[in-house]
C-alpha positions as CSV (number, residue, x, y, z in Angstrom):
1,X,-104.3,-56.6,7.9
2,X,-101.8,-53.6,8.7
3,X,-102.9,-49.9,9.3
4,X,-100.9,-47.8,6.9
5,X,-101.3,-44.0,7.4
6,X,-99.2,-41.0,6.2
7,X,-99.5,-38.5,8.7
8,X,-97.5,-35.0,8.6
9,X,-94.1,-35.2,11.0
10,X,-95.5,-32.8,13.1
11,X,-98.5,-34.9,14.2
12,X,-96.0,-37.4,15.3
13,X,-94.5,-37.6,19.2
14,X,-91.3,-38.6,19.4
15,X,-91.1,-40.0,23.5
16,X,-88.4,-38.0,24.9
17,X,-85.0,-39.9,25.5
18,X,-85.5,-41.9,22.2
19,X,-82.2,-43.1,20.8
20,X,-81.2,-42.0,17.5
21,X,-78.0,-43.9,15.5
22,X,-76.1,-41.1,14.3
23,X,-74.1,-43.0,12.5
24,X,-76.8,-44.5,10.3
25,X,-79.1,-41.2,9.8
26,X,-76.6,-40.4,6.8
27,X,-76.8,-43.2,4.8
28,X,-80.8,-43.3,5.8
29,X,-80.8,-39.9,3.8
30,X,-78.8,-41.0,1.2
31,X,-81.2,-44.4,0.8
32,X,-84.7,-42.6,1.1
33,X,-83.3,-39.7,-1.4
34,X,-82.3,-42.4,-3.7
35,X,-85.4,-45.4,-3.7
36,X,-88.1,-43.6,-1.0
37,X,-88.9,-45.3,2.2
38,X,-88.9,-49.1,2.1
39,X,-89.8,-49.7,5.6
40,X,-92.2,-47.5,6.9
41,X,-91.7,-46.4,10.4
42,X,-94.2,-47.7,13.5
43,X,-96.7,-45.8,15.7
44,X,-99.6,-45.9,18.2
45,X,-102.7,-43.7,18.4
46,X,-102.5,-41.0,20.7
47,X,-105.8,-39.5,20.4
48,X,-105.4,-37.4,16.9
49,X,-102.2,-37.8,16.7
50,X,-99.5,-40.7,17.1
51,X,-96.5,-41.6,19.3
52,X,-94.1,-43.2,17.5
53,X,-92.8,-46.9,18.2
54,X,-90.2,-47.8,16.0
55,X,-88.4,-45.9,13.6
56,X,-86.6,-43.0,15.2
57,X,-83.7,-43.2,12.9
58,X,-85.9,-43.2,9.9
59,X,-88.0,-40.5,11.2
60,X,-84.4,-38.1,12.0
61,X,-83.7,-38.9,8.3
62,X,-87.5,-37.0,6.8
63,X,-86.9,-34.5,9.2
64,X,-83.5,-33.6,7.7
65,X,-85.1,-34.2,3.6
66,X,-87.3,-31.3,5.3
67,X,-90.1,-34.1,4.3
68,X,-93.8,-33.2,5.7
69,X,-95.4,-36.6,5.7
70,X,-93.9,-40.0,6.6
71,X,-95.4,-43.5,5.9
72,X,-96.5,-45.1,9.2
73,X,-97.4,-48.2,10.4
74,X,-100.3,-47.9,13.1
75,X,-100.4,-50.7,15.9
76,X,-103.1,-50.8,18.6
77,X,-101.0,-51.3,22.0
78,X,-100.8,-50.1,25.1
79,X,-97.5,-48.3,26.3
80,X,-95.7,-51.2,27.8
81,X,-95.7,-53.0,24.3
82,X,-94.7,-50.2,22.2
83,X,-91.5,-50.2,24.8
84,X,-91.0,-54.0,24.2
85,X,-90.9,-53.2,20.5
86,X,-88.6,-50.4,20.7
87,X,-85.9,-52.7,22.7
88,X,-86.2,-55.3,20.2
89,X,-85.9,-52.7,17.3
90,X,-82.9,-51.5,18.9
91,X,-81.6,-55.0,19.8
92,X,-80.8,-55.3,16.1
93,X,-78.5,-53.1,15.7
94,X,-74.7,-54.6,15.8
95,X,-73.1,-51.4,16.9
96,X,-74.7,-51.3,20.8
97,X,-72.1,-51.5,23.5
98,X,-71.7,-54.2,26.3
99,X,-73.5,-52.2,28.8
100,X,-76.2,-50.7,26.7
101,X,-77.1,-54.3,25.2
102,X,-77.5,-55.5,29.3
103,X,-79.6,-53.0,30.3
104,X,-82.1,-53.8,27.1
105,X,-82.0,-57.4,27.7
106,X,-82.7,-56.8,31.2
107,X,-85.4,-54.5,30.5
108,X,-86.9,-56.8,27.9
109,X,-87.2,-59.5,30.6
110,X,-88.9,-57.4,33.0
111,X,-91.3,-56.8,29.9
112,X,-91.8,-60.1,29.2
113,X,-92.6,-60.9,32.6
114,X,-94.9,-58.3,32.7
115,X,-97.2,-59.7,30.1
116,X,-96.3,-63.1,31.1
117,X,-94.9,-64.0,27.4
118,X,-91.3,-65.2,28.8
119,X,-90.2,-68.2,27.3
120,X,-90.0,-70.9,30.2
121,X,-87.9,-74.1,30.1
122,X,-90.1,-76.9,27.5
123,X,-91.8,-74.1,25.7
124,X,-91.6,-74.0,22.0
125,X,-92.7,-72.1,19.2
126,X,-96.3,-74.7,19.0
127,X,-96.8,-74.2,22.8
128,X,-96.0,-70.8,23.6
129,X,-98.4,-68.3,21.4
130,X,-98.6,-64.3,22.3
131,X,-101.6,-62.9,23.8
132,X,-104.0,-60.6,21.8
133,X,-101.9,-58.5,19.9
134,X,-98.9,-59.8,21.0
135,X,-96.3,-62.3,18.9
136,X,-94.7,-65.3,20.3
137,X,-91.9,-64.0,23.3
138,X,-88.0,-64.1,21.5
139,X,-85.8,-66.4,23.3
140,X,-82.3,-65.4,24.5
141,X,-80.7,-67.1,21.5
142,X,-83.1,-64.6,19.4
143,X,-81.7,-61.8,20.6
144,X,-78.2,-63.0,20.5
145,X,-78.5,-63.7,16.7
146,X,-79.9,-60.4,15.7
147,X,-77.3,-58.6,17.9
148,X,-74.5,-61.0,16.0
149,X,-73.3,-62.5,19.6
150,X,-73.5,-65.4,21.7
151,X,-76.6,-65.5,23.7
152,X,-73.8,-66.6,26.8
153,X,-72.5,-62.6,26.1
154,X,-76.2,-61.5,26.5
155,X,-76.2,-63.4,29.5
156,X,-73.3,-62.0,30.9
157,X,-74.0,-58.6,29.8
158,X,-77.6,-59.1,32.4
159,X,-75.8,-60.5,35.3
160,X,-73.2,-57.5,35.4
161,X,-76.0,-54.6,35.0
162,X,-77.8,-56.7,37.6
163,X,-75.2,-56.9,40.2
164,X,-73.5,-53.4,39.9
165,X,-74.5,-50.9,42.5
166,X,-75.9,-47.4,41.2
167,X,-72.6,-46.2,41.6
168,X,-70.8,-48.2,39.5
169,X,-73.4,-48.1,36.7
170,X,-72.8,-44.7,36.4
171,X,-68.8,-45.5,36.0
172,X,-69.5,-47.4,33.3
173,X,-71.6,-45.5,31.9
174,X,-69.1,-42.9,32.2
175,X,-67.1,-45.3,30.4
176,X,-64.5,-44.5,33.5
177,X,-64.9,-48.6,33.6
178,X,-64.6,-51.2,31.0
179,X,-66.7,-54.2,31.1
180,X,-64.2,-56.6,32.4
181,X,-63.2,-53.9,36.0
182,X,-67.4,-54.3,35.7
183,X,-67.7,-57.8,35.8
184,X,-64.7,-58.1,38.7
185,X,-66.9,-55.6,40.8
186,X,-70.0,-58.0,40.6
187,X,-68.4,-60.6,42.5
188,X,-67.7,-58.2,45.8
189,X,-70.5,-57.0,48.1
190,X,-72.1,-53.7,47.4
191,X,-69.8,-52.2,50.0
192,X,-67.1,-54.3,48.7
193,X,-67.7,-52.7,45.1
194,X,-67.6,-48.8,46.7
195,X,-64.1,-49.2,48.3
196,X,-63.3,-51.0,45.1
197,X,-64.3,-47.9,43.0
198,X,-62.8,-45.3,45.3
199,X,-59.7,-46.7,45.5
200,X,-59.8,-46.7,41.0
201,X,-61.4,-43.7,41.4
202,X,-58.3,-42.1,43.2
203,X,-55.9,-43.6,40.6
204,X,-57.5,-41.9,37.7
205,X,-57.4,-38.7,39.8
206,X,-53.6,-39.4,40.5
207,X,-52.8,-40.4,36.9
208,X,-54.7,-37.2,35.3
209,X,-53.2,-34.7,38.2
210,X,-49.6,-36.2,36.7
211,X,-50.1,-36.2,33.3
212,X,-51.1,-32.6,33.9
213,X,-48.3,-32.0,35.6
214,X,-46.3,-33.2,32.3
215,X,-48.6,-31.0,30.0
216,X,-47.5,-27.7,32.0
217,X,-44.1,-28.5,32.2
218,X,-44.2,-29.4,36.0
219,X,-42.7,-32.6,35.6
220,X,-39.7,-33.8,33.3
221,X,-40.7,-36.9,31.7
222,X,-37.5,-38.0,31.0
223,X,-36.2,-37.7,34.5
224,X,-39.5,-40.0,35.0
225,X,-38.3,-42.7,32.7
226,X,-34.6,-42.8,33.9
227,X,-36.1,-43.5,37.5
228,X,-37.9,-46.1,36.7
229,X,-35.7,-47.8,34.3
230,X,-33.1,-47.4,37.3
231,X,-36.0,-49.3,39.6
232,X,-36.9,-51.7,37.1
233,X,-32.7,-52.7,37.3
234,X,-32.7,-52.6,40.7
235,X,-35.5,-55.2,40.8
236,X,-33.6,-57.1,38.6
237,X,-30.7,-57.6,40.8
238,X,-32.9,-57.9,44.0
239,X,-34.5,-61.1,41.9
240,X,-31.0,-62.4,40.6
241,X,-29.4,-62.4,44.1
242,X,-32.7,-64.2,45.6
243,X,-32.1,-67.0,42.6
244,X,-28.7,-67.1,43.6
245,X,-29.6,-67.4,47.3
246,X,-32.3,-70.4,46.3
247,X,-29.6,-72.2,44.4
248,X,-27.4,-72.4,47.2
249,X,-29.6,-73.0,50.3
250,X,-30.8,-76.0,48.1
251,X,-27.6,-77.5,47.8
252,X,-27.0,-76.8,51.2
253,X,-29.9,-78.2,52.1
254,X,-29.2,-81.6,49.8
255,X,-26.2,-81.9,51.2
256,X,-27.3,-81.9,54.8
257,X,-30.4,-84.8,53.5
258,X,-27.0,-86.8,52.7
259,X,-25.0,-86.6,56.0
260,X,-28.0,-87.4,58.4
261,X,-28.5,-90.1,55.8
262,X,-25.1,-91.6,55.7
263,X,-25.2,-94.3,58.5
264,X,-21.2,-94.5,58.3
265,X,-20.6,-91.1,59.8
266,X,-19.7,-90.6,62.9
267,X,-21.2,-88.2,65.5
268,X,-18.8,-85.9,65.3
269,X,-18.6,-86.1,61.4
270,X,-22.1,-84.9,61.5
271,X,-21.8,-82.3,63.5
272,X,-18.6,-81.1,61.8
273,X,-20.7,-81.1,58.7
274,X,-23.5,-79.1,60.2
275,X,-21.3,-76.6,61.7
276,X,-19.7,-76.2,58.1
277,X,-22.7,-75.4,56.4
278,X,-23.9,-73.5,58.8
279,X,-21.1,-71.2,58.3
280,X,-21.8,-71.5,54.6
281,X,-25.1,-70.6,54.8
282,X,-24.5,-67.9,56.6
283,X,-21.6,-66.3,54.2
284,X,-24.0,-66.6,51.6
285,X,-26.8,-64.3,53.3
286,X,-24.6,-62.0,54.7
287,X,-23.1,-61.5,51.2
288,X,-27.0,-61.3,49.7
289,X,-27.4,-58.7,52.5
290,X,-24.4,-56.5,51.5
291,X,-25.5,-56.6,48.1
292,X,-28.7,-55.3,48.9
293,X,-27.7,-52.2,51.3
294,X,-26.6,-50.3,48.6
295,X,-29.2,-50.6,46.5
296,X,-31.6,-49.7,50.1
297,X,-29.7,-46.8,50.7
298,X,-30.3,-45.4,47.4
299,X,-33.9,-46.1,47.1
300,X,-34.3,-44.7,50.5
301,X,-37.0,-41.8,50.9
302,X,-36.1,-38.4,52.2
């Protein structure tokens, strides 16, 4: 049987670095004004007063009605379990981000494996039961289906927060990097994952210091774009002549599969052949070549 109290807000603790939904205080407000509380929030005794367990959202919305008293449910459990319910509270919502939904899963597992109520492989819902005061440990797929993913992206989301080094956690929780630069970075050694980040680290420093540079005038952005459209051209041409270049060694090269294969020639037929392409091949480079020095000297640095 549940433990319904309604205790004033202000005997209430709120645990300091509990997440509140700003997005879904408003329409909390605009609910409770308009049919009352339907779910009443969670708590746990703290002496004479409570600590509450799940609910902060619901509990930001009476605080801005200027309500005094809330409907609670009280549960008797220690610490660890009201944290297991928070995550899975939280869990439900469809809104969390990839790297906020791993490090909940990942902290729900070290929970689980704390009070030894992790599903293991041949456990069910008849031969896994939760121990006093506990329900029956949520599998993966659980999760997955209240977050509205596939429990593989749950998955996923735990092996990234597990295999980042502090210092790319805090880039992505910076959001300086998205989750696919994150899940590249988990493959390389922690040291590895460091050089990796310095070296983005010192792009986004380069690319803000320019786009500065635009903002103050410093820099003409058309100038910019003529140049590279002028390199992009150049690049162009470089790939053309190469083409060209491939074309003809290959003929070259067929025809010379043709004379060593042709039995009826004589020596000096062959080597008359040879000699001729040869030559050839080297008319075609040298005119490659003097289509490229132009385009060298003029992309030559100061």
């Amino acid at each position: 049987m549940k433990n319904y109290v309604t205790p004033k807000l202000s005997e209430i603790e709120v645990p300091v670095g509990r997440s509140i939904d700003d997005s879904d205080v408003p329409e909390l407000v605009e609910s409770i004004e308009r049919g009352g509380l339907i779910n009443p929030i969670t708590v746990r005794r703290n002496g004479d007063k409570y600590i509450l367990v799940c609910g902060a959202n619901r509990y930001k919305a009476y605080e801005l009605l200027e309500r005094d008293e809330i409907e609670c449910i009280v549960l008797d459990c220690d610490e660890t379990t009201a944290e297991l319910l928070e995550i899975d509270e939280n869990l439900e919502r469809r809104t969390l981000d990839w790297l906020t939904r791993g490090k909940l899963a990942k902290r729900r597992d070290e929970i689980l494996d704390k009070l030894r109520l992790k599903a293991k492989a041949g456990d069910n819902q008849h031969t896994m039961r939760g121990g006093a005061g506990h329900a029956p440990p949520q599998t993966t797929a659980d999760c997955a289906r209240k977050m509205g993913v596939a429990p593989r992206t749950i998955q996923e989301d735990m092996q990234i927060v597990n295999g980042l080094v502090p210092e790319a956690m805090e880039a992505a929780e910076k959001k300086l990097i998205s989750k696919e630069t994150a899940r590249k970075l988990t493959s390389l050694e922690p040291e590895e994952q460091r050089e990796r980040l310095a070296q983005l680290n010192k792009k986004r420093q380069e690319s803000q210091a320019f786009q500065a540079k635009i903002k103050r005038g410093e820099f003409d952005g058309r100038a910019y774009r003529d140049a590279t459209t002028k390199i992009s051209v150049a690049m162009m041409r470089i790939e053309f002549a190469m083409d060209t270049v491939q074309k003809n060694v290959l003929e070259i090269l067929e025809a010379f599969h043709d004379i060593r294969h042709n039995e009826l020639a004589s020596k000096q037929e062959q080597e008359a052949e040879v000699a001729e392409m040869r030559t050839t091949l080297f008319e075609h480079l040298e005119h490659w070549i003097e289509g490229l020095v132009p385009l060298r000297d003029e992309f030559k640095p100061d």
